[in-house]
N, C-alpha and C positions, 0 to 999 in steps of 0.2 A: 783356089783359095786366094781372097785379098789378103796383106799387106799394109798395115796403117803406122804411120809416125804421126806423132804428136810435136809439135814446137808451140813450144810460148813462151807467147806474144805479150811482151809489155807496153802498157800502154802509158807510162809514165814516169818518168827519171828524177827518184826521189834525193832531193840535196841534202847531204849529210855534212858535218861539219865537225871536228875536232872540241870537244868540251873545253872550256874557259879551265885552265890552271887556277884563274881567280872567280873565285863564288859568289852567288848572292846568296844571306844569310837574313832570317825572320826576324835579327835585330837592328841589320841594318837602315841608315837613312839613307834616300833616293832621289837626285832631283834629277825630273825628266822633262825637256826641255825640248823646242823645234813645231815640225809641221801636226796637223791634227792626228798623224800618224804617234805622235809622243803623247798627243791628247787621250787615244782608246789606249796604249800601253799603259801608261801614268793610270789611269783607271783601274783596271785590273790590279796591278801591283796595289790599290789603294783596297779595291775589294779583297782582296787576300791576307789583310788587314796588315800591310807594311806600311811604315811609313816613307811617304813621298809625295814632293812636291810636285805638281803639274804645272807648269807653264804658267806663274806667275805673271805673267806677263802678256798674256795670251799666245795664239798661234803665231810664230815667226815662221818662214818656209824657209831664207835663202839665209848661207853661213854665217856675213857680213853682220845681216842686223842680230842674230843669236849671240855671235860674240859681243858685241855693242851693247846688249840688256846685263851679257854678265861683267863686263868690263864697268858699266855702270855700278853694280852692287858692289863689287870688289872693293872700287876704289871712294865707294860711298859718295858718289856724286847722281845728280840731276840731270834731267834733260835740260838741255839749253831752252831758254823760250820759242826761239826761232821755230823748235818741232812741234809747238802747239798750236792746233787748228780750231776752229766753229765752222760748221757747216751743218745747213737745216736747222741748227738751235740746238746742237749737239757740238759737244769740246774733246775734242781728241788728240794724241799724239802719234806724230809720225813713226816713231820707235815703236810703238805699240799698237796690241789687237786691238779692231774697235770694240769689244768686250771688256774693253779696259777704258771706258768714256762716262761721257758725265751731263748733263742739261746744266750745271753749274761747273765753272772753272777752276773757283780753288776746289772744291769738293778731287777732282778730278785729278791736281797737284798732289793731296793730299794719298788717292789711292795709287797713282804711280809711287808715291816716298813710300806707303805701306807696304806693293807687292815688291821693290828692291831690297826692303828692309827685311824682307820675308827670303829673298832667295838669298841677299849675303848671309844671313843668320843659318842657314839651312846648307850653302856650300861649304863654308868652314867645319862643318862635321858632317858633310856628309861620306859616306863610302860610296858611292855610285853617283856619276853623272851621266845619264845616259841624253844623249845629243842626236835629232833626228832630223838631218837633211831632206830639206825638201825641194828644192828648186836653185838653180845657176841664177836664173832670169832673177833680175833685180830694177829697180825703178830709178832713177835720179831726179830730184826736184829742178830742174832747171832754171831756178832763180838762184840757192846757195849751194848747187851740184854735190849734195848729199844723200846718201843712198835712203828710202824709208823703207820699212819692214811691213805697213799697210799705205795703200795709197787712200782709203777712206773716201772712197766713190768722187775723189774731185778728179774732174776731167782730166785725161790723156794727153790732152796738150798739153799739161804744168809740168809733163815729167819726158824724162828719155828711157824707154828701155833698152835694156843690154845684158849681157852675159858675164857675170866674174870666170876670170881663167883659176886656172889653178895656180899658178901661182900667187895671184888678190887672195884667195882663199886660203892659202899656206901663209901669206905673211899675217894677214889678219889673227888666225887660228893662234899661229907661235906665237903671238903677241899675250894672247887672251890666257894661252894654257902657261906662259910662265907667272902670270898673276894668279892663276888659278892653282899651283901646285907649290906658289909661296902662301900661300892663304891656308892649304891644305895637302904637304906631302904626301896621303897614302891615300888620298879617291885616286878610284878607278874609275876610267874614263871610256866608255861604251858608245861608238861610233855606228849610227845604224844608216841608209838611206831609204824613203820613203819610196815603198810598193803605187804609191797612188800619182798615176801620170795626171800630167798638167796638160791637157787637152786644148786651153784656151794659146797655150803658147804653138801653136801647133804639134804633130806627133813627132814630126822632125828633128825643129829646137828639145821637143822634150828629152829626146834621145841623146841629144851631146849637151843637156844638162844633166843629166843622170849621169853619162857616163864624165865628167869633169867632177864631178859625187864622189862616183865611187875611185875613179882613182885618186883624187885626193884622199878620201878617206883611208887607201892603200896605204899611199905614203906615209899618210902619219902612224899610223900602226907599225909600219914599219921601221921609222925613225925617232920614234919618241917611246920613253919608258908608260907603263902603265895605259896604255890606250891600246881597247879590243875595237874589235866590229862584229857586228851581228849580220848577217846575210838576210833580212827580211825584203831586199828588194828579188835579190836570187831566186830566194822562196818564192816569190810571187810569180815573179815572170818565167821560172825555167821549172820547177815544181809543179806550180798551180798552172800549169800554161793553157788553160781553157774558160774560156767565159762561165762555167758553171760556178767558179768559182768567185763571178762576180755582182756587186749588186745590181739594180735593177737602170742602174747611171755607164752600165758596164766599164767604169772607172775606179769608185773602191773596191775594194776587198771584200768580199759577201762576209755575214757572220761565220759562216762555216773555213772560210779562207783564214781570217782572224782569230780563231778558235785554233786553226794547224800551226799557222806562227807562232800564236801565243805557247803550244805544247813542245814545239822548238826552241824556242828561248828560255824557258823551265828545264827543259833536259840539259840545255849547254848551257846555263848560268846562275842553277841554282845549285845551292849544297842539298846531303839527301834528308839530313832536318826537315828543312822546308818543303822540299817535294813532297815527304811526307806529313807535315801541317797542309798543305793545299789541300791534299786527297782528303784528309781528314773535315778539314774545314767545306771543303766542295759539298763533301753530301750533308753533313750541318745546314746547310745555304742552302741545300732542296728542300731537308726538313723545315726549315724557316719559312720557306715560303708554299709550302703545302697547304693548299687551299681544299678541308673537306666538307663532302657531301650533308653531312649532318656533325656538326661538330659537339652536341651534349651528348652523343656516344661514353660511355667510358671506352671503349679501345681511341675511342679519339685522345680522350684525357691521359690514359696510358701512352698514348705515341709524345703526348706536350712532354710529359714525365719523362721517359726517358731520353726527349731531346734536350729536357734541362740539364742533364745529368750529364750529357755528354758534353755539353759547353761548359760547363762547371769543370769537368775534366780538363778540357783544352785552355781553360781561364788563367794558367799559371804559365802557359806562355806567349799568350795576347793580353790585352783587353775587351774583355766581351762585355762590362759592365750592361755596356743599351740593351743587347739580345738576352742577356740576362734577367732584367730589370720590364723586359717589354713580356718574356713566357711565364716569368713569374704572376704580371698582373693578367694574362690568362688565365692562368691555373687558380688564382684566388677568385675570378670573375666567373667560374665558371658556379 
């Protein structure tokens, strides 16, 4: 007679994380701030129908200029002239993403005053600032030795790169967060580092920018009131640790990678209100967008009906006006 044991084999070390004491809740307001990684969160939170501000400002990666866009709104001031560029016939500023530009230059003054005017108006009430680290590596202009947040494709010779330590980044930070929590004692402050390596820095530097990331981002958690952190870089690298998990640039995050984060960040930072609006709202959003095969069926017409029915229901703790407004003229058009 054989004799069999079984052992199993895991094949992957899933990171768990102690739930937030402080919640997000489907009334709250949100400003989400940092690299393109605050860009796809800020979304989500915006399709789930909260309210939240994305990155006014456009993409920032490194601490410096994040605090610098909000030290601006706070204290209701301007970019200096000196950060405003033309180049190709395009006016941009050094503080800001080139999505924040213009073929005209007051035009271009004008939407910088509107997006600060937009995020002071928005931090002062907000409950949640979530702040998403994306790079140490920072640029200096080498003419007035000030740090920019895009270098806006002008040559490499006009600037120095280099590396903020942690301590640049801690004084910066303390600076930023005591104006930010005169402005607004009870936001909570959500510290994430960005999953998406910076390649062009090579894999190297990337490595002791993230890791100056994340232990700053340590520290302040540790030493300041009100400030979480979110392990999305954890997730990625120590969780996801396999290219399947990655896009086709094997640099971001695949949809399916973003999709795991994203059900991690809901389980540790939502209340169960909301968790349960998501669920709710999630399959809404499938019905919404179900595209059928012959739609003057009545079971078609019956499926619009009771999706109206069910948004009607959930209307009293959103705004669904549009989806409402949009199945309604369905169902009259049919």
């Amino acid at each position: 007679m054989y004799s069999f044991s079984v052992t199993l084999i895991m094949f992957r070390t899933e990171l768990n994380f102690p739930p937030s004491t402080e919640k997000i809740g489907l009334k709250d307001t949100i400003v989400s701030l940092g690299s393109c990684f605050a860009d796809n969160h800020g979304e989500r939170l915006i399709l789930n129908k909260l309210s939240c501000l994305v990155n006014p400002a456009g993409i920032i990666y490194n601490p410096y200029s994040i605090c610098k866009v909000i030290d601006y709104a706070l204290n209701e001031e301007l970019p200096d002239q000196a950060s405003y560029l033309q180049h190709d016939g395009v006016f941009s500023n050094f503080d800001f993403h080139s999505r924040i530009s213009d073929t005209d230059g007051i035009k271009l003054q004008q939407k910088i005053s509107h997006s600060l005017h937009q995020l002071q108006k928005n931090l002062v009430r907000a409950k949640w600032l979530i702040i998403t680290f994306g790079t140490a590596v920072v640029y200096t202009r080498k003419d007035n030795k000030i740090i920019v947040a895009n270098c806006h494709k002008v040559p490499a010779s006009k600037f120095n790169k280099g590396m903020l330590s942690q301590k640049q980044i801690l004084a910066v930070f303390m600076h930023t967060y005591q104006s930010i929590m005169a402005a607004n004692p009870e936001i909570q402050i959500l510290l994430t580092v960005s999953p998406v390596r910076h390649v062009r820095d090579t894999l190297e530097i990337n490595s002791i920018s993230k890791a100056i990331l994340r232990i700053t981002s340590d520290t302040l958690k540790t030493e300041l009131p009100n400030i979480h952190y979110f392990p999305s870089y954890e997730i990625m690298m120590d969780d996801l640790r396999d290219y399947r998990f990655y896009a086709d640039d094997l640099i971001h995050p695949s949809h399916q990678a973003m999709n795991y984060i994203w059900e991690k960040f809901c389980k540790g930072f939502m209340d169960d209100a909301l968790l349960d609006f998501i669920n709710k709202w999630g399959e809404i959003r499938k019905d919404l967008n179900h595209r059928p095969f012959h739609p003057e069926t009545k079971s078609h017409l019956q499926f619009l009906t009771n999706t109206l029915e069910k948004l009607k229901q959930l209307s009293g703790e959103v705004n669904l006006e549009v989806e409402i407004a949009q199945l309604e003229k369905q169902l009259n058009d049919k």
